[in-house]
N, C-alpha and C positions, 0 to 999 in steps of 0.2 A: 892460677888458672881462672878464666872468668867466667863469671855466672852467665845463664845456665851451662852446666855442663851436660854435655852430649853422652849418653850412655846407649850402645846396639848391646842388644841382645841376641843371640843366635837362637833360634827354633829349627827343631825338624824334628819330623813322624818318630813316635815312640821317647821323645825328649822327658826325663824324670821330671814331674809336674814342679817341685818345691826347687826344686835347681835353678828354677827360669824364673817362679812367683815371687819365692822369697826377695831375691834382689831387687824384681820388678818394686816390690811391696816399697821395701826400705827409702830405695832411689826415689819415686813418686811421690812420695809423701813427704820426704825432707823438704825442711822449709827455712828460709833466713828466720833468725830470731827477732830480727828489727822489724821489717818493716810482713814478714807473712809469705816473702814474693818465693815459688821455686826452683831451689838452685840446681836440679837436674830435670834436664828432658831424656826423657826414655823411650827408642824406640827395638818394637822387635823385624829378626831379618830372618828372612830363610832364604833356599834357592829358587825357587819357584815362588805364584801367586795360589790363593786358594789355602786351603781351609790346612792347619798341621793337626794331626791327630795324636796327640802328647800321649805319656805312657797311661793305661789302663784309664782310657779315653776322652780322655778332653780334648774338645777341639779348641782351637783356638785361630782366630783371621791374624795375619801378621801386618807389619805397617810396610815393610819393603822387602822388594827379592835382593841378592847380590848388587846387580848390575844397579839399581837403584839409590843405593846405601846412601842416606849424605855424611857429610864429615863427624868420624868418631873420636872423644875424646878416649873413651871407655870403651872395650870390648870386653862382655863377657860370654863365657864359653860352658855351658852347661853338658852334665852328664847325662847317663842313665843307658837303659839297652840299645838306644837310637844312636849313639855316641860311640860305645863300645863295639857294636855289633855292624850295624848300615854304613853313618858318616865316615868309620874310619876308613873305608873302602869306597870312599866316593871322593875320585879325582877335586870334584870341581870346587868342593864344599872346602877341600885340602887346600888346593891353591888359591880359592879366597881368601880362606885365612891367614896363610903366608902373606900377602899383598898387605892386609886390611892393618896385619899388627904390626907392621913398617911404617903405617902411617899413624897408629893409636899415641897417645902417652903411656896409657896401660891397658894390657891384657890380663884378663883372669880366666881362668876355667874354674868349675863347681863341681867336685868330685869326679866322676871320670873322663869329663872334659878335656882332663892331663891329656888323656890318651890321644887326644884330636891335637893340641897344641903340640906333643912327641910326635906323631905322626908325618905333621907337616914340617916339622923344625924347627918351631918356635921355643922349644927347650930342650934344649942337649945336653949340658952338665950342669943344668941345674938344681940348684935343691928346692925339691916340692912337696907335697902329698897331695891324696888322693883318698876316695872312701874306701876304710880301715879291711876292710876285705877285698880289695885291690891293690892294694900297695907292694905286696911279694910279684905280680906279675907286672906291674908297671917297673918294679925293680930289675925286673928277670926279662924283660925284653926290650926296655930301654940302658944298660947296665952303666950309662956313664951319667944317669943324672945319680941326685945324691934323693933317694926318698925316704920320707919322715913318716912317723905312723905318730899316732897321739897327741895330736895338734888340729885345731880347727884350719889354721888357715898360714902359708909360709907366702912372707914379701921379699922376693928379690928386687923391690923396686918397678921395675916396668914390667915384670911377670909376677904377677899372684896367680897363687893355686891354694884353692880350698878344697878340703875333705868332702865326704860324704851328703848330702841333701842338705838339712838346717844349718849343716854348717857354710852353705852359700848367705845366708842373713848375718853371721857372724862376721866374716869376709867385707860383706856391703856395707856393715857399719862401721868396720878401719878404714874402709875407703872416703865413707864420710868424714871421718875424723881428719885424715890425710888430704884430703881436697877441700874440706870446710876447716872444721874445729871440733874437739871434742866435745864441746858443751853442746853446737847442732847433732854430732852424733848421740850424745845421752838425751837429749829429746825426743829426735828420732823414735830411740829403741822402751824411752816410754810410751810415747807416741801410741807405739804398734802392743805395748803392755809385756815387751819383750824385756828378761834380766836380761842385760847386755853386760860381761865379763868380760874387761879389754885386755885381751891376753898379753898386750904390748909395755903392760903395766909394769 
């Protein structure tokens, strides 16, 4: 894949603040090791324009609405009460995401993100996880994917899904490792003064 790679982000109202920063954080600051240049551009997407009031209240201005997007290499898909509770009952937000991950190389969701990826279809029998106190209902009312409890982060390849809040930075740095190198992923996650334990190990 060629540098830079495209990474959207999804926001909306009440979105779990570390679901969306963390990866922002990782992705951002990754850097070639030769010559310094950035191997990902990050942007974030919601549906509308105007200000998203992320959970227990940050706001945050987004870079595009839906209709806007430009071409994504990466989508990811963050959780939290905005995800579980609002998105998954909002049409439009649904069949965005149906469209957008037909055209991604990979989708991710960050903890209960799953629930917006099941939703729309983007995972039916897959094996995923989701954060550790969700996992029995993403089981029990999706019953033909396969879910994992006790794990940061599962790669089917074109869909990852990661667990719970920090473990979206865990997630971000396989991705770097898979799209870069591991050597740019362990600088990275010094970088950021984060132990990174590559569970792929």
């Amino acid at each position: 894949m060629k540098h830079p790679i495209t990474i959207g982000i999804l926001l909306f109202h009440e979105v779990e603040v570390l679901d969306f920063a963390g990866p922002f954080e990782v992705f951002s600051i990754t850097e070639s090791l030769e010559d310094k240049s950035k191997l990902f551009k990050v942007y974030t997407i919601s549906e509308k324009t105007g200000m998203i009031q992320a959970r227990n209240g940050l706001k945050v201005l987004t870079d595009y609405t839906y209709d806007q997007c430009p071409e994504l290499d990466v989508l990811i898909v963050p959780g939290g009460y905005g995800a579980e509770k609002i998105e998954v009952n909002n049409p439009i937000t649904l069949n965005w995401l149906k469209i957008i991950s037909t055209e991604t190389k990979i989708t991710a969701s960050v903890c209960t993100g799953a629930f917006l990826l099941a939703k729309a279809g983007i995972i039916t029998n897959h094996k995923v996880t989701t954060h550790w106190m969700d996992c029995d209902l993403l089981q029990e009312k999706y019953p033909d994917l396969k879910v994992v409890n006790n794990t940061k982060f599962v790669d089917q390849g074109k869909i990852i899904t990661a667990a719970g809040i920090s473990a979206g930075i865990e997630m971000s740095l396989h991705l770097v490792k898979k799209l870069c190198s591991k050597e740019v992923a362990q600088f990275t996650a010094k970088r950021m003064e984060y132990e990174w334990l590559d569970e792929t190990e």
